[in-house]
ZADO-1210 file (C-alpha; in nm, 4 decimals, padded with zeros to 6 digits):
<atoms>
<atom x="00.0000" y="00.0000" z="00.0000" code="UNK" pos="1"/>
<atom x="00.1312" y="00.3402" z="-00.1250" code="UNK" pos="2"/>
<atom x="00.0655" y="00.6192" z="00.1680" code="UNK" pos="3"/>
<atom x="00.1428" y="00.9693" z="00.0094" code="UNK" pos="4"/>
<atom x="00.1852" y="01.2569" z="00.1654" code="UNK" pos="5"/>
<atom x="00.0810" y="01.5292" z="-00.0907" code="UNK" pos="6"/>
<atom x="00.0915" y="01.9290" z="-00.1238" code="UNK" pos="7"/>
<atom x="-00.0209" y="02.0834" z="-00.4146" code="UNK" pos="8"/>
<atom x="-00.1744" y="02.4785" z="-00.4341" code="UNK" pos="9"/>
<atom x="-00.5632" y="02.4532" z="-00.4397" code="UNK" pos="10"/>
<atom x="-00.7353" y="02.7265" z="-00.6502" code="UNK" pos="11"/>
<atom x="-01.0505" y="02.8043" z="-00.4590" code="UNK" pos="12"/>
<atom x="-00.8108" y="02.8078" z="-00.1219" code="UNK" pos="13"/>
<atom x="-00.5542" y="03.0244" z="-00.2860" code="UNK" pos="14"/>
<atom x="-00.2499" y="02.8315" z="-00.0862" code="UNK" pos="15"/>
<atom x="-00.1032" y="02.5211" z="-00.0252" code="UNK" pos="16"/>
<atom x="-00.2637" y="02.2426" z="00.1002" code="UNK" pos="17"/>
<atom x="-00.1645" y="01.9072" z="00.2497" code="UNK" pos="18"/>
<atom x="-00.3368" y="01.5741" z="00.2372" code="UNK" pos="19"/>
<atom x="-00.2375" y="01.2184" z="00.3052" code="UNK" pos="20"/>
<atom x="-00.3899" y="00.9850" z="00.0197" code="UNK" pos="21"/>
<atom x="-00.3543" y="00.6010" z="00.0564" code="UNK" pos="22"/>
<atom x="-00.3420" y="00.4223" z="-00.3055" code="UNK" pos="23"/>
<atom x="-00.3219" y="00.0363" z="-00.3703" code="UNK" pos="24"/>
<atom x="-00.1490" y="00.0760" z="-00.6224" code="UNK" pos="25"/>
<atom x="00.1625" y="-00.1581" z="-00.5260" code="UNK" pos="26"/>
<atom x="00.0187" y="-00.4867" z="-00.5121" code="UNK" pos="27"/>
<atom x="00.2239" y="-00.7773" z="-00.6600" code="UNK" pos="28"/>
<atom x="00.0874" y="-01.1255" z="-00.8137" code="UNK" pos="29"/>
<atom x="00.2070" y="-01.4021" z="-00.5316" code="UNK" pos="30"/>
<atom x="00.3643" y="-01.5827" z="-00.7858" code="UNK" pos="31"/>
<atom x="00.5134" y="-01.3563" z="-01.0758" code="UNK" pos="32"/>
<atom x="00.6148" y="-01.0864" z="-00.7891" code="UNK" pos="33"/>
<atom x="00.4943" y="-00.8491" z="-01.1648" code="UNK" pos="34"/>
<atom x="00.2695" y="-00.5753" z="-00.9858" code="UNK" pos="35"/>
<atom x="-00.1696" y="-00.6549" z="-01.0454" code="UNK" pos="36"/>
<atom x="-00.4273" y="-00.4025" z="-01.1277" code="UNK" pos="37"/>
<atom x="-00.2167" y="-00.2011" z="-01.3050" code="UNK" pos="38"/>
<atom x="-00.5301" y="-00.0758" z="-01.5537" code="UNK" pos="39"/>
<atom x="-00.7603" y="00.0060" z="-01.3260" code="UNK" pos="40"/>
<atom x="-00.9018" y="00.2985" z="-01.1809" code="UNK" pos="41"/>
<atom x="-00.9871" y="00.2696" z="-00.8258" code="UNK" pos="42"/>
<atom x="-01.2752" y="00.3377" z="-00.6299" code="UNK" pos="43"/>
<atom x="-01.2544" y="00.6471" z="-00.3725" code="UNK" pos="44"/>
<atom x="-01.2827" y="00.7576" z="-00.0415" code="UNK" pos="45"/>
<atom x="-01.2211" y="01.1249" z="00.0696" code="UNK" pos="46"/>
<atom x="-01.2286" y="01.0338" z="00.4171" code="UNK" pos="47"/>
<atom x="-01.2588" y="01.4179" z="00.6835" code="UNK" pos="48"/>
<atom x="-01.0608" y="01.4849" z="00.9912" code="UNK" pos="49"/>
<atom x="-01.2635" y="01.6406" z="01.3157" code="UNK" pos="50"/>
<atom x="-01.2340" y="01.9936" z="01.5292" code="UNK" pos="51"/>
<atom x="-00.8678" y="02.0680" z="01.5882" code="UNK" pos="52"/>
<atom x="-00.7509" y="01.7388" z="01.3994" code="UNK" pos="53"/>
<atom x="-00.5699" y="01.7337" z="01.0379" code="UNK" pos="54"/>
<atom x="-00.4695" y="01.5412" z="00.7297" code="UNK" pos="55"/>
<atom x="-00.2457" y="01.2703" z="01.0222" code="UNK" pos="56"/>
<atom x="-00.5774" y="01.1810" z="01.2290" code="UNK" pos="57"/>
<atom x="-00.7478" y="00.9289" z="01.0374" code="UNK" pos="58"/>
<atom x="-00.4050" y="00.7422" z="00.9538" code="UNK" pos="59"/>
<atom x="-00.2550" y="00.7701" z="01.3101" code="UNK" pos="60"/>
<atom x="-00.5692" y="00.6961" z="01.4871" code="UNK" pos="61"/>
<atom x="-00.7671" y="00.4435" z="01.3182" code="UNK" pos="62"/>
<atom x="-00.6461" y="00.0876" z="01.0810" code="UNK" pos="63"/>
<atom x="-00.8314" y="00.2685" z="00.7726" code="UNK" pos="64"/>
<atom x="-00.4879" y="00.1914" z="00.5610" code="UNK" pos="65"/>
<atom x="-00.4521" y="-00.1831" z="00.6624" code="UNK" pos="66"/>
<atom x="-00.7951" y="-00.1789" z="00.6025" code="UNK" pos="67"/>
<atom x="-00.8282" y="-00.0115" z="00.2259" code="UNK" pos="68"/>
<atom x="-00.5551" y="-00.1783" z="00.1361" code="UNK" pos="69"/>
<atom x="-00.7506" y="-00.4888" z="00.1435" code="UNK" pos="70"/>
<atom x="-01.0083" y="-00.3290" z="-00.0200" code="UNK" pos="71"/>
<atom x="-00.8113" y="-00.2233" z="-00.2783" code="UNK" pos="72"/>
<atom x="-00.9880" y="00.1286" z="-00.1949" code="UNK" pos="73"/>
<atom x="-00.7827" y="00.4683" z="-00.2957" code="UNK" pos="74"/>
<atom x="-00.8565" y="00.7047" z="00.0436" code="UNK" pos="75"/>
<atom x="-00.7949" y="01.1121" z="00.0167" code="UNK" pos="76"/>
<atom x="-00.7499" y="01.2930" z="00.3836" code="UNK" pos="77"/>
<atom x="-00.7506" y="01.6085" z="00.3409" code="UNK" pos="78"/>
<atom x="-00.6726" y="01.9228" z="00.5871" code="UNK" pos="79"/>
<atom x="-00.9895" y="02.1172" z="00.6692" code="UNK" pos="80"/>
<atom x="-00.8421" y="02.3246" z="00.9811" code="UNK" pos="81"/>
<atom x="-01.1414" y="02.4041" z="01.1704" code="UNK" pos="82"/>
<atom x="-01.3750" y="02.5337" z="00.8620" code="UNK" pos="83"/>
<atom x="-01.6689" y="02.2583" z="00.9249" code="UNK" pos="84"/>
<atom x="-01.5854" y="02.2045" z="00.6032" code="UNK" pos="85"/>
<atom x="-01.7937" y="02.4849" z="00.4711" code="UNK" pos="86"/>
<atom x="-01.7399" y="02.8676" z="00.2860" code="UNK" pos="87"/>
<atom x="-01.5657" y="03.0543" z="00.5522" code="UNK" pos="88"/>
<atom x="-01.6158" y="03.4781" z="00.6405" code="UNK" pos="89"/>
<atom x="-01.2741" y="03.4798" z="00.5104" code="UNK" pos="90"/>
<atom x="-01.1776" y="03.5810" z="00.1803" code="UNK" pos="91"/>
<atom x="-01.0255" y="03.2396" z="-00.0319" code="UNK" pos="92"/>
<atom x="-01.1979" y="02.9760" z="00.2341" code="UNK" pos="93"/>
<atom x="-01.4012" y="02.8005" z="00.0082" code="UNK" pos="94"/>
<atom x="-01.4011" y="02.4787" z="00.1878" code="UNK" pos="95"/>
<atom x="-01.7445" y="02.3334" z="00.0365" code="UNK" pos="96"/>
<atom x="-01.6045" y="02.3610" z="-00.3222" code="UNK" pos="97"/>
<atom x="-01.2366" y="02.2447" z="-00.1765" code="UNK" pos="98"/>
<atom x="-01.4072" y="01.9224" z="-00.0776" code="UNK" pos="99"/>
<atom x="-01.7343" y="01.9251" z="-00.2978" code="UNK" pos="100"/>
<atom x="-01.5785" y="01.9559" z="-00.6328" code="UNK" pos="101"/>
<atom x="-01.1588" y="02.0846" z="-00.6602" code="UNK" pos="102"/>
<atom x="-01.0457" y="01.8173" z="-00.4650" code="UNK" pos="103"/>
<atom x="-01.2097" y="01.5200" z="-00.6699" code="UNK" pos="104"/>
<atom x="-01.1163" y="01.6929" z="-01.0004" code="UNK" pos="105"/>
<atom x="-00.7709" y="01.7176" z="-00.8572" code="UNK" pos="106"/>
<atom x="-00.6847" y="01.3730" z="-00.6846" code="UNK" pos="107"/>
<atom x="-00.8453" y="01.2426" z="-01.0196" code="UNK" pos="108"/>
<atom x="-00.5928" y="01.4311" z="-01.2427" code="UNK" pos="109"/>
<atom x="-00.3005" y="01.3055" z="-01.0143" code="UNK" pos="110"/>
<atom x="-00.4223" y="00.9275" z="-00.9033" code="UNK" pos="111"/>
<atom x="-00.5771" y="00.6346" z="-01.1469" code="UNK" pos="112"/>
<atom x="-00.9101" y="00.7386" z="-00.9636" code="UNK" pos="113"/>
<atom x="-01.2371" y="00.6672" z="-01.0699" code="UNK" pos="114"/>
<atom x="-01.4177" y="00.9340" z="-01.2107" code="UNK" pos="115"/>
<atom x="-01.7516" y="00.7584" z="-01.1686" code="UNK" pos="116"/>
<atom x="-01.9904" y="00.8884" z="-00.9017" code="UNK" pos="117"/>
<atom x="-02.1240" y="00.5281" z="-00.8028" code="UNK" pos="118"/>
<atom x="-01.7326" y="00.5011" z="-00.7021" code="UNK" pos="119"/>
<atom x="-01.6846" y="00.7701" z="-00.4943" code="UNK" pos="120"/>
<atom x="-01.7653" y="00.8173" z="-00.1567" code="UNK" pos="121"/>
<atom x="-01.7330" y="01.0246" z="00.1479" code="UNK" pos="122"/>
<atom x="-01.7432" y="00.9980" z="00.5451" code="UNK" pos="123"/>
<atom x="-01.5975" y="01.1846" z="00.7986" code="UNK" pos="124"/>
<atom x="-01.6084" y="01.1968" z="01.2055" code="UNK" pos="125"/>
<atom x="-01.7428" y="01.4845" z="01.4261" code="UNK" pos="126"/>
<atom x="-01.7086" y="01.8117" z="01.2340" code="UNK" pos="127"/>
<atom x="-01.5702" y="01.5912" z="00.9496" code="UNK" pos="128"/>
<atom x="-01.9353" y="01.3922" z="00.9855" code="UNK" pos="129"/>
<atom x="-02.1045" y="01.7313" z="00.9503" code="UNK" pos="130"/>
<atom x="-01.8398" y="01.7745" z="00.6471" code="UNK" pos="131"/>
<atom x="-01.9389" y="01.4816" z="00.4913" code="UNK" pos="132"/>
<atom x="-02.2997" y="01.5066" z="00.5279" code="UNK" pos="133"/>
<atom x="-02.3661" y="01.8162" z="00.3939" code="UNK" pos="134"/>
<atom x="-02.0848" y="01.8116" z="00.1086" code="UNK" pos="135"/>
<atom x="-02.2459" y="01.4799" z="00.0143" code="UNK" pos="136"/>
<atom x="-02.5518" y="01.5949" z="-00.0279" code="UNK" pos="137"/>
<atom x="-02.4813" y="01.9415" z="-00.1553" code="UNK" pos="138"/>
<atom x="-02.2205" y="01.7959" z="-00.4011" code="UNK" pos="139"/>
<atom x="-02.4918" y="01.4555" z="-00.4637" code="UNK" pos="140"/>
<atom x="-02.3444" y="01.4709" z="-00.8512" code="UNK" pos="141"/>
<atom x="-02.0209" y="01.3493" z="-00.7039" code="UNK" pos="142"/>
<atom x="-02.0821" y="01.1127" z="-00.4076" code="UNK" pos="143"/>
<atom x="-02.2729" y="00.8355" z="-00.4087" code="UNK" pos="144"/>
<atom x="-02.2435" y="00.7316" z="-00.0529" code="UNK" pos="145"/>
<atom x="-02.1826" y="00.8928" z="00.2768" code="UNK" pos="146"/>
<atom x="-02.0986" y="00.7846" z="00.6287" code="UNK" pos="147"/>
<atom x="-02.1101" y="01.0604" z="00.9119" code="UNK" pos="148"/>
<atom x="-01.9360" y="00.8739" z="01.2620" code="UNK" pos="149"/>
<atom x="-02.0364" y="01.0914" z="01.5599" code="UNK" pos="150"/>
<atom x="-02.1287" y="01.3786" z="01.2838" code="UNK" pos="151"/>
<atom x="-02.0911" y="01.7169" z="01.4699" code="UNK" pos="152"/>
<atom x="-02.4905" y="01.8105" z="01.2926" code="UNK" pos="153"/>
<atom x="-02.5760" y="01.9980" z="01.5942" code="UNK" pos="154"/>
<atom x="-02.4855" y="02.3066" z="01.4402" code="UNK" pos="155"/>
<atom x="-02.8903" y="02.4720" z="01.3758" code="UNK" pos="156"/>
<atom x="-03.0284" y="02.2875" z="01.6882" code="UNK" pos="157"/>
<atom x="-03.1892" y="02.4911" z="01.9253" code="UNK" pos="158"/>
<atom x="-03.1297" y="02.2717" z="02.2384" code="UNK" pos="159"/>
<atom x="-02.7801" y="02.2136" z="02.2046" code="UNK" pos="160"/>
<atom x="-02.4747" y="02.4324" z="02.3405" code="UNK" pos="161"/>
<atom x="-02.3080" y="02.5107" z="02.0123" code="UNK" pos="162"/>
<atom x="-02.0433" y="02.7685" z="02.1740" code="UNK" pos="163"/>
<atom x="-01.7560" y="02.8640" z="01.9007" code="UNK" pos="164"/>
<atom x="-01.9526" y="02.6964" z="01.6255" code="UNK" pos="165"/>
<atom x="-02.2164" y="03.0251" z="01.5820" code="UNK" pos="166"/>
<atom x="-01.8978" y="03.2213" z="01.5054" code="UNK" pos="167"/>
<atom x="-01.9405" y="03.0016" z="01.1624" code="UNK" pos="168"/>
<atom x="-02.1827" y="03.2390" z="01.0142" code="UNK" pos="169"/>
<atom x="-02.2567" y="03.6084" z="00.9347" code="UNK" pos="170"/>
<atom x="-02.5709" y="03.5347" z="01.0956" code="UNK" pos="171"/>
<atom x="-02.6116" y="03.1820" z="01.2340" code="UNK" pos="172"/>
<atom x="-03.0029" y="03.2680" z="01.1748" code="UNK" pos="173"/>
<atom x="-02.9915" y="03.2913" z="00.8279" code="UNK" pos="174"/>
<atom x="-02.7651" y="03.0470" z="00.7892" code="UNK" pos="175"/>
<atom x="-02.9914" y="02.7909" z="00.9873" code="UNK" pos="176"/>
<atom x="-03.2890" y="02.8793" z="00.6170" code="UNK" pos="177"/>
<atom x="-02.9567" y="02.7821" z="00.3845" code="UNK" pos="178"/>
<atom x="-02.7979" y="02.4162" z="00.2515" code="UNK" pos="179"/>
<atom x="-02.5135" y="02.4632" z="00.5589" code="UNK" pos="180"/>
<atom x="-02.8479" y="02.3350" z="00.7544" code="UNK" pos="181"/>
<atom x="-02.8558" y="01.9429" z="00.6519" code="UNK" pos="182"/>
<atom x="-03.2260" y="01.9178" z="00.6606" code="UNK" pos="183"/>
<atom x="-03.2816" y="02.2099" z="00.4138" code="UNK" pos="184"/>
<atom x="-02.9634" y="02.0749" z="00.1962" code="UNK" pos="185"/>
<atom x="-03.1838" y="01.7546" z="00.1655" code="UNK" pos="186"/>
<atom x="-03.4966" y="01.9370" z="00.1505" code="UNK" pos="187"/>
<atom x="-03.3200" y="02.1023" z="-00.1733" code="UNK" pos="188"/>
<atom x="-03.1883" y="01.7734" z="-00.3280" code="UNK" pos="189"/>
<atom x="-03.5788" y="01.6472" z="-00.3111" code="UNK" pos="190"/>
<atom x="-03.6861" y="01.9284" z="-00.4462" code="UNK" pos="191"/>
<atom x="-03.4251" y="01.9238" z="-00.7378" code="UNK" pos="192"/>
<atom x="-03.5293" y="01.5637" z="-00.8112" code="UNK" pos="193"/>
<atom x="-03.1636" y="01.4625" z="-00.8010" code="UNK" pos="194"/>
<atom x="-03.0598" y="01.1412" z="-00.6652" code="UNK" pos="195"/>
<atom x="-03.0267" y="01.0605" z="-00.3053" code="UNK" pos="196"/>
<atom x="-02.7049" y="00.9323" z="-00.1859" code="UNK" pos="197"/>
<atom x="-02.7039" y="00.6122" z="00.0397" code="UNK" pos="198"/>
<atom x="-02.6391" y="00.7157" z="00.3899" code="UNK" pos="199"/>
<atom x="-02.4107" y="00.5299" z="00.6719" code="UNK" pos="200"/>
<atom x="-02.5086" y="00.6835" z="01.0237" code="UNK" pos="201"/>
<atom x="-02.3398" y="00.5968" z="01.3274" code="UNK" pos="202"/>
<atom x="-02.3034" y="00.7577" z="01.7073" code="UNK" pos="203"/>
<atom x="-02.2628" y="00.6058" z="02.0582" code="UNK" pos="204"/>
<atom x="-02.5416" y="00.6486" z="02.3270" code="UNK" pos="205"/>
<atom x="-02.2495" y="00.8952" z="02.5470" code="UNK" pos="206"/>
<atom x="-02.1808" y="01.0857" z="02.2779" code="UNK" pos="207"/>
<atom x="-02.3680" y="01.4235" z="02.3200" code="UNK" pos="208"/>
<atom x="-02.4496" y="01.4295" z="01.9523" code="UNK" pos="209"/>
<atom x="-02.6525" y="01.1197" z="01.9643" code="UNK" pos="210"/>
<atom x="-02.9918" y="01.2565" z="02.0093" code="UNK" pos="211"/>
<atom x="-02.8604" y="01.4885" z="01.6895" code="UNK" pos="212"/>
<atom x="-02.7339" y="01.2071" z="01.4928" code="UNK" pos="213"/>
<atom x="-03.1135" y="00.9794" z="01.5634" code="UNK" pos="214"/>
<atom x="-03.2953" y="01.2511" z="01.4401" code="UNK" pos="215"/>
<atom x="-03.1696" y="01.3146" z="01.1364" code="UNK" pos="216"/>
<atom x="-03.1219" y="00.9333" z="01.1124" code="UNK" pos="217"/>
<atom x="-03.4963" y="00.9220" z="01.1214" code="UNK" pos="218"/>
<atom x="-03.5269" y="01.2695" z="00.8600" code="UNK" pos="219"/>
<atom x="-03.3329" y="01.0732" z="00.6366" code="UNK" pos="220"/>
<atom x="-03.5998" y="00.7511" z="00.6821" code="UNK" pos="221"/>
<atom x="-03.8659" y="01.0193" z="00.6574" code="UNK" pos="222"/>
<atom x="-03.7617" y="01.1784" z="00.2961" code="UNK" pos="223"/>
<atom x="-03.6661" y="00.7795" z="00.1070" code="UNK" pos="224"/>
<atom x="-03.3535" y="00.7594" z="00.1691" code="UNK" pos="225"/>
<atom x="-03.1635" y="00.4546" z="00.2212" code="UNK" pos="226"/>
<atom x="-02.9857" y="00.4509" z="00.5804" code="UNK" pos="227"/>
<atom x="-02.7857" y="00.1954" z="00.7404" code="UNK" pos="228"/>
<atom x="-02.7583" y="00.3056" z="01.1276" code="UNK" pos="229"/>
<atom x="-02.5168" y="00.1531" z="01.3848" code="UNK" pos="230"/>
<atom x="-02.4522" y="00.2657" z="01.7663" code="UNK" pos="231"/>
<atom x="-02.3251" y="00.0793" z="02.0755" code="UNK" pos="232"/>
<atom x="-02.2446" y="00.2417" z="02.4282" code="UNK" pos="233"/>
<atom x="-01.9331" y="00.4564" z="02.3181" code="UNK" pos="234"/>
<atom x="-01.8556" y="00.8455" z="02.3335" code="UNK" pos="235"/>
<atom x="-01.6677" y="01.0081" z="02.1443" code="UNK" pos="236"/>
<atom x="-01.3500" y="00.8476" z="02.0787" code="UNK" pos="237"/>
<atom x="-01.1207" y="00.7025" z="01.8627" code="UNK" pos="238"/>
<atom x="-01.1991" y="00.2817" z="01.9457" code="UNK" pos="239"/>
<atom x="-01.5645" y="00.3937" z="01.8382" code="UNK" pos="240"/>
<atom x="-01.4107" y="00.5845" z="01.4799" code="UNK" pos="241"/>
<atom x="-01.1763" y="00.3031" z="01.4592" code="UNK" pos="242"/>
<atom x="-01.4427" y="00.0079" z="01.4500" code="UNK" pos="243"/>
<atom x="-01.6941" y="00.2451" z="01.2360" code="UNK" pos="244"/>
<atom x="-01.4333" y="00.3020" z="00.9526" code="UNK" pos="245"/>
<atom x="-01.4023" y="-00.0710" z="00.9212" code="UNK" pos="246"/>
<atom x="-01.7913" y="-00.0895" z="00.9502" code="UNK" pos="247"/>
<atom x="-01.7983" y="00.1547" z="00.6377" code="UNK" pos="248"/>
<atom x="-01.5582" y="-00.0228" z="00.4253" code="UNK" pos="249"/>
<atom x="-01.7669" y="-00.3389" z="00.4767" code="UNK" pos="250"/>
<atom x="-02.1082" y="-00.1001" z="00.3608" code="UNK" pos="251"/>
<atom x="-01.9464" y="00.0372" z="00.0702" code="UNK" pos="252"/>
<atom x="-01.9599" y="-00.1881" z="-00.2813" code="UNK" pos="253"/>
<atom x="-01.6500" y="-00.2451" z="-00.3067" code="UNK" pos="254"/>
<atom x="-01.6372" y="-00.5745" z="-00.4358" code="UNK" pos="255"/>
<atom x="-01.2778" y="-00.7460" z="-00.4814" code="UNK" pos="256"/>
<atom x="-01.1070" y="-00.8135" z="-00.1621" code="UNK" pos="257"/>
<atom x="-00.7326" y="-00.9057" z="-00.1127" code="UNK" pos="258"/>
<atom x="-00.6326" y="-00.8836" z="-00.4942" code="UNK" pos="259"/>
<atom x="-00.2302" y="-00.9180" z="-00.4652" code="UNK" pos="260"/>
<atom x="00.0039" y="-00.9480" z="-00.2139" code="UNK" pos="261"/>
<atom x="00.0593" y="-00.6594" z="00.0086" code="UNK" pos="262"/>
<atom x="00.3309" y="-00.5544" z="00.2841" code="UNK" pos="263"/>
<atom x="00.2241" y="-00.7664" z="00.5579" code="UNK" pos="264"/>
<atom x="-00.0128" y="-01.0171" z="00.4173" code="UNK" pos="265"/>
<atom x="00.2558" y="-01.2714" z="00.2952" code="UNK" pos="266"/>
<atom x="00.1865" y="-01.6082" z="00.4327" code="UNK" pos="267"/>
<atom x="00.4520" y="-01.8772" z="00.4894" code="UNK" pos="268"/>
<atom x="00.2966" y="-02.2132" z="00.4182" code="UNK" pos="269"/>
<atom x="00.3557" y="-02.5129" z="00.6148" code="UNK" pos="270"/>
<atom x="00.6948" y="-02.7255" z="00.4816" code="UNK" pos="271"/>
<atom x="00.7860" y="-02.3913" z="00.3341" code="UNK" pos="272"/>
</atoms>
């Protein structure tokens, strides 16, 4: 498994941005040692970091290469800083279309990616959750899927304590009647007619974004769409992101597993 660490100047960031991509593209035939796959274009995850965390997280925290590599899945983890993933007040922070649209165009012109949407997916944790969710739906014409782990979608609830987060927007009022809202991004898709991604939701019961996470778990029931939902009796840590990424790879159709040999997976067989 090839794990890059790439910068490259992003045109609707207007600077230099970092991301750690994991490509598959190194696996050898057992018994020619002549690398496999070498035609294909793989299928993608762009995969978002959470509040305070960057393009190292997912990598240092979670088995999501070992894991991918199996898969023979191509993952992009970008840096988002602390944007939510989402236009910031600043001048040059487009972080929707960074995600939404440059960033697949980009990774696509540098990596044997797939340029199909039924092969590209994204998920993200906490903030990266909220990323995900709203980028995915937003940016539907790219993703097919989406997975939001512990997604940080408490940002237009009334009940919750959002502190920092209302420091997002002009005016977090207006923003709540825009697409940075989930529900009225989805409301939009619907109304667009375009097609609904396939959702992956997931939260523990002591997180304080479950109640968040159920609700628009059952929204997303509500409106069609087709959810897969998983929780246990976690918070919000990395063992719960770690056994949800794993969970995700299994949800996505990614069909071939373990084409090649790999670092690692070489097996000695008996009177060998």
């Amino acid at each position: 498994m090839a794990l890059l660490q790439v910068n490259y100047l992003s045109g609707v960031l207007f600077r230099t941005v970092t991301m750690n991509v994991i490509l598959p593209a190194d696996k050898i035939d057992g018994m020619t040692g002549r690398y496999v796959n070498g035609e294909r274009k793989y299928k993608t995850l762009y995969l978002l970091h959470g509040l305070l965390g960057n393009y190292t997280d997912w990598v240092c925290g979670t088995r999501i290469q070992r894991w991918a590599e199996e898969r023979n899945l191509a993952v992009v983890m970008p840096s988002g800083d602390n944007s939510f993933y989402i236009k910031g007040r600043m001048p040059f922070d487009e972080y929707a279309e960074f995600i939404g649209k440059e960033l697949p165009e980009v990774c696509r012109r540098m990596f044997p990616l797939s340029e199909k949407r039924k092969d590209t997916y994204i998920a993200g944790l906490s903030m990266g959750g909220y990323g995900a969710i709203r980028n995915g739906i937003v940016y539907s014409d790219t993703f097919s899927h989406i997975a939001g782990l512990s997604a940080a979608i408490h940002l237009f609830d009334k009940d919750m304590d959002r502190g920092f987060e209302d420091g997002l927007y002009d005016d977090p009022a207006k923003a709540a009647k825009t697409d940075l809202n989930p529900n009225v991004a989805l409301e939009e898709l619907l109304k667009d007619g375009r097609k609904l991604p396939r959702f992956y939701l997931s939260c523990g019961r002591n997180d304080d974004l479950y109640g968040v996470n159920v609700a628009f778990r059952d929204l997303l029931k509500e409106k069609g769409a087709d959810v897969s939902w998983d929780e246990d009796d976690s918070g919000h840590d990395w063992d719960f992101w770690d056994s949800q990424i794993k969970k995700v790879l299994e949800w996505l159709p990614l069909g071939d597993v373990n084409s090649g040999l790999s670092s690692g997976n070489v097996q000695i067989r008996e009177g060998e």
